[in-house]
TINU-597171 format. One line per field, with one value per residue (C-alpha): x, y, z; residue in three letters; residue number from 1. Coordinates in nm, 2 decimals, padded with zeros to 4 digits. Example, Ala and Ser with C-alpha at 12.3 -4.5 7.8 and 13.67 -1.06 7.14 Angstrom:
<recs>
east: (01.23, 01.37)
north: (-00.45, -00.11)
up: (00.78, 00.71)
resn: (ALA, SER)
resi: (1, 2)
</recs>
This chain:
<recs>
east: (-04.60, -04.87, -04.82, -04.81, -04.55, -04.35, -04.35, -04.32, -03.99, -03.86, -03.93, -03.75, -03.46, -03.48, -03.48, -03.19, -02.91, -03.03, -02.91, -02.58, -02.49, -02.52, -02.31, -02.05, -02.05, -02.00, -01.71, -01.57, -01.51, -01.25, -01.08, -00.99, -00.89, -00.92, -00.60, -00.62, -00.66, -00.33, -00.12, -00.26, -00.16, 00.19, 00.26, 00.14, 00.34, 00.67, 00.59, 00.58, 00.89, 01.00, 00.91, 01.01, 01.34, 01.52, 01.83, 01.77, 02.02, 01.81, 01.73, 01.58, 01.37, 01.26, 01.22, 00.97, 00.72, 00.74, 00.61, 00.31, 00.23, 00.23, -00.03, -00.26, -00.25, -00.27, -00.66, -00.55, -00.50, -00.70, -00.71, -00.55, -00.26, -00.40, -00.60, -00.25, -00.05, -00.31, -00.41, -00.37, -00.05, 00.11, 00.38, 00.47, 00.63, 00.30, 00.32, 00.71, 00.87, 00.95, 00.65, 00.50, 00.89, 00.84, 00.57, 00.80, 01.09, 01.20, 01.27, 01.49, 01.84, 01.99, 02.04, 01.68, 01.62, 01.80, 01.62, 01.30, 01.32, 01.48, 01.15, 00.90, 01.10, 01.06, 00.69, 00.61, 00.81, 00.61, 00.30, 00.38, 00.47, 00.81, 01.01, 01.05, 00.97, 01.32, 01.17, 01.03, 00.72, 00.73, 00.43, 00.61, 00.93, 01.08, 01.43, 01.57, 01.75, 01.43, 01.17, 01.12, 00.78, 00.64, 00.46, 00.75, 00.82, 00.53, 00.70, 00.98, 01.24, 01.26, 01.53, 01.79, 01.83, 01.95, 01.84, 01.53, 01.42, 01.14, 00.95, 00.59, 00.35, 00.44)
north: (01.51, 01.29, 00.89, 00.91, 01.15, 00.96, 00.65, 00.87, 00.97, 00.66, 00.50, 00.79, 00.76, 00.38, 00.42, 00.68, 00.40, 00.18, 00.43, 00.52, 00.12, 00.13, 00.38, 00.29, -00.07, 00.06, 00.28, 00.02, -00.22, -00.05, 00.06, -00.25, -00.54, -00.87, -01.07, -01.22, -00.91, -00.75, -01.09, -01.07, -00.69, -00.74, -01.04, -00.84, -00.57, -00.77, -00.94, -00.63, -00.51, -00.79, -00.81, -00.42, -00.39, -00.74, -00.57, -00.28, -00.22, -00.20, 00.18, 00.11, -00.13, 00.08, 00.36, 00.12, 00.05, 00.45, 00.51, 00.29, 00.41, 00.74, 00.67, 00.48, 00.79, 01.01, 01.09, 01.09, 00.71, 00.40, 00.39, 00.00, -00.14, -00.40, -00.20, 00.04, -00.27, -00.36, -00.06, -00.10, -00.02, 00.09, -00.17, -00.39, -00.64, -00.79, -00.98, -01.07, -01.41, -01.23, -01.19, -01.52, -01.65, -01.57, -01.84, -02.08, -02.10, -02.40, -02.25, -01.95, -01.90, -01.85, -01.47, -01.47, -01.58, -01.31, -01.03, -01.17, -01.13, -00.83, -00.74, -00.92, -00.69, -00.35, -00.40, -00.47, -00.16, 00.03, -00.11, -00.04, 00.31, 00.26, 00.32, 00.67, 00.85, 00.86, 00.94, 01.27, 01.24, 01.04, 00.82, 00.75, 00.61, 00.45, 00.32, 00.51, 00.25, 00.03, 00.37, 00.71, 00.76, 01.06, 01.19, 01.21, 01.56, 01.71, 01.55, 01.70, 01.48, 01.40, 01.13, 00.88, 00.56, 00.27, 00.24, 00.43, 00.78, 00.90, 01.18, 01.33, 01.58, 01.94)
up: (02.99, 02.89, 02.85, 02.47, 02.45, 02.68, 02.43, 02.17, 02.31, 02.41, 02.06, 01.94, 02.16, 02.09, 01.73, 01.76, 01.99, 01.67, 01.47, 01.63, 01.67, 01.31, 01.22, 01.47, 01.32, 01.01, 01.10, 01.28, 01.01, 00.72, 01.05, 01.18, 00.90, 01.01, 01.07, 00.76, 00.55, 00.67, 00.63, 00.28, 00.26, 00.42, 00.17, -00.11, -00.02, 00.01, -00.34, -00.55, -00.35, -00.47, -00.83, -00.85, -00.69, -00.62, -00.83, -00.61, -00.28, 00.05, 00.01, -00.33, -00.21, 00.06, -00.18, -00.38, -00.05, 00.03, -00.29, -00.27, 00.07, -00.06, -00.31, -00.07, 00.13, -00.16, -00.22, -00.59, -00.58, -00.46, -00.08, -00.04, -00.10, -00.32, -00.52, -00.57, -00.67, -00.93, -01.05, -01.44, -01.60, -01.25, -01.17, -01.41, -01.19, -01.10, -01.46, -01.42, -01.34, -00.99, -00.92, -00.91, -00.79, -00.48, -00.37, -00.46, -00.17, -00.31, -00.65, -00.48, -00.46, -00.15, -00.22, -00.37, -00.02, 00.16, -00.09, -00.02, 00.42, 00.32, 00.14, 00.40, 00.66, 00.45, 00.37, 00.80, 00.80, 00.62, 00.72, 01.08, 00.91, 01.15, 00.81, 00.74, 00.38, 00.19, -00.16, -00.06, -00.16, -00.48, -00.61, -00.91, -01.02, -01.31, -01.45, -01.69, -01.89, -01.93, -01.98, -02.10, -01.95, -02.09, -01.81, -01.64, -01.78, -01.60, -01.22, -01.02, -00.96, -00.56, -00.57, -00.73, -00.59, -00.75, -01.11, -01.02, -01.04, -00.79, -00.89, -00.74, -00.89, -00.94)
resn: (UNK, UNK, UNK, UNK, UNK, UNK, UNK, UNK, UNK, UNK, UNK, UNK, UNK, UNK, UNK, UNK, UNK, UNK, UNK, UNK, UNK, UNK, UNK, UNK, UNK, UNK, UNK, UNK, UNK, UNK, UNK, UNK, UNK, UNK, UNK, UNK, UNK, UNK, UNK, UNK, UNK, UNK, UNK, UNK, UNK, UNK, UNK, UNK, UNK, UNK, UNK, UNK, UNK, UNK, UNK, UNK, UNK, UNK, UNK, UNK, UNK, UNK, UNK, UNK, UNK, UNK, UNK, UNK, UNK, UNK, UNK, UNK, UNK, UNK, UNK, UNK, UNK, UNK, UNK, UNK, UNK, UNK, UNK, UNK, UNK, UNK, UNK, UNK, UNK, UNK, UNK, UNK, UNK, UNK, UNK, UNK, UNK, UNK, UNK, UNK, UNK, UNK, UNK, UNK, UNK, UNK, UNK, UNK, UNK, UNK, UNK, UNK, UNK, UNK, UNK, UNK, UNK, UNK, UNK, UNK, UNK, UNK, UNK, UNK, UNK, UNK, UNK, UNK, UNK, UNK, UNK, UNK, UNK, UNK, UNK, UNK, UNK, UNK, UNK, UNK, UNK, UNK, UNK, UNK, UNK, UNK, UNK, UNK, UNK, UNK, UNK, UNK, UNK, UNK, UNK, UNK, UNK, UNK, UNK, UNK, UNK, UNK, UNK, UNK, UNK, UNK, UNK, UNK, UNK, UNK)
resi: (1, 2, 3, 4, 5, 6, 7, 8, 9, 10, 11, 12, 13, 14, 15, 16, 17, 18, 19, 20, 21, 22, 23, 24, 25, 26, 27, 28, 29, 30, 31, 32, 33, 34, 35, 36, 37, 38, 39, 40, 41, 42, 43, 44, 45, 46, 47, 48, 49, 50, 51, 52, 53, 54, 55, 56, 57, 58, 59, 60, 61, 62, 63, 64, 65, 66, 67, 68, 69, 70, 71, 72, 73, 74, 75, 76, 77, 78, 79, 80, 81, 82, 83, 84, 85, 86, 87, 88, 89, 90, 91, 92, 93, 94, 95, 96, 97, 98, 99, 100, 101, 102, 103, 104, 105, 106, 107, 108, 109, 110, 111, 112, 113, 114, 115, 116, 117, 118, 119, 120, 121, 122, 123, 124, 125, 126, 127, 128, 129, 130, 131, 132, 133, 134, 135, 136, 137, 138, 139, 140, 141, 142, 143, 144, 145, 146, 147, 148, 149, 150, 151, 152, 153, 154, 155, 156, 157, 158, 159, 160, 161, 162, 163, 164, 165, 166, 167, 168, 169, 170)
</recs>
């Protein structure tokens, strides 16, 4: 080998770590949020638990974070949890008084209280995916005596829980 191949070979080589340092930086970041990103994920979480379900019993709050884990994982819906929760027109609770009640500790009840660790403790669940699926499925649920979403004819029906129905694509 002659001297300018050799540098030709080790600028190439050089240029190619650059490259794979890159990529690996790259990768490395969605995969591992910083502290702050999944407090404000797991509060997030609880809140629309919150806002959605208070009324709920426990399994119907559960039933509420499976379905919004389902849709991050889902490659038909955004692949956060924020941008699921805020998705336009998804869950209404993010404009209801619950929503912005639970902030305010000092405003809660005592059982507002209780339903709020309940929630804090169902959305680490799911987070930590230690909390099982129980809606089969479902990205979409609704309560019957508040809505008669249309596109709810095109869904099979996975569970009842609660006031809610839980339904997923055919």
């Amino acid at each position: 080998m002659k001297g300018g191949e050799q540098v030709k070979i080790s600028e190439l080589l050089a240029y190619l770590l650059f490259v794979l340092v890159i990529i690996w930086a790259l990768m490395e970041k969605p995969l591992r949020p910083s502290t702050k990103e999944r407090m404000h994920t797991y509060y997030l979480l609880a809140r629309i638990i919150f806002a959605e379900a208070a009324g709920e019993p426990y399994e119907g709050k559960v039933a509420v974070g499976c379905v919004i884990r389902n849709r991050v994982k889902s490659p038909r819906w955004p692949n956060t949890y924020e941008k699921v929760i805020y998705q336009y027109k998804q869950f209404p609770g993010v404009n209801s008084p619950l929503w912005y009640l639970f902030d305010k500790d000092n405003e809660l009840t005592e059982e507002e209280q209780k339903i709020k660790q309940q929630c804090l403790e169902i959305a680490k669940k799911i987070l930590l995916n230690k909390q099982p699926d129980i809606t089969c499925g479902a990205t979409h649920y609704y309560n019957p005596k508040k809505a008669s979403p249309s596109w709810a004819k095109k869904m099979k029906i996975t569970r009842r829980i609660g006031n809610h129905i839980f339904l997923k694509e055919r």
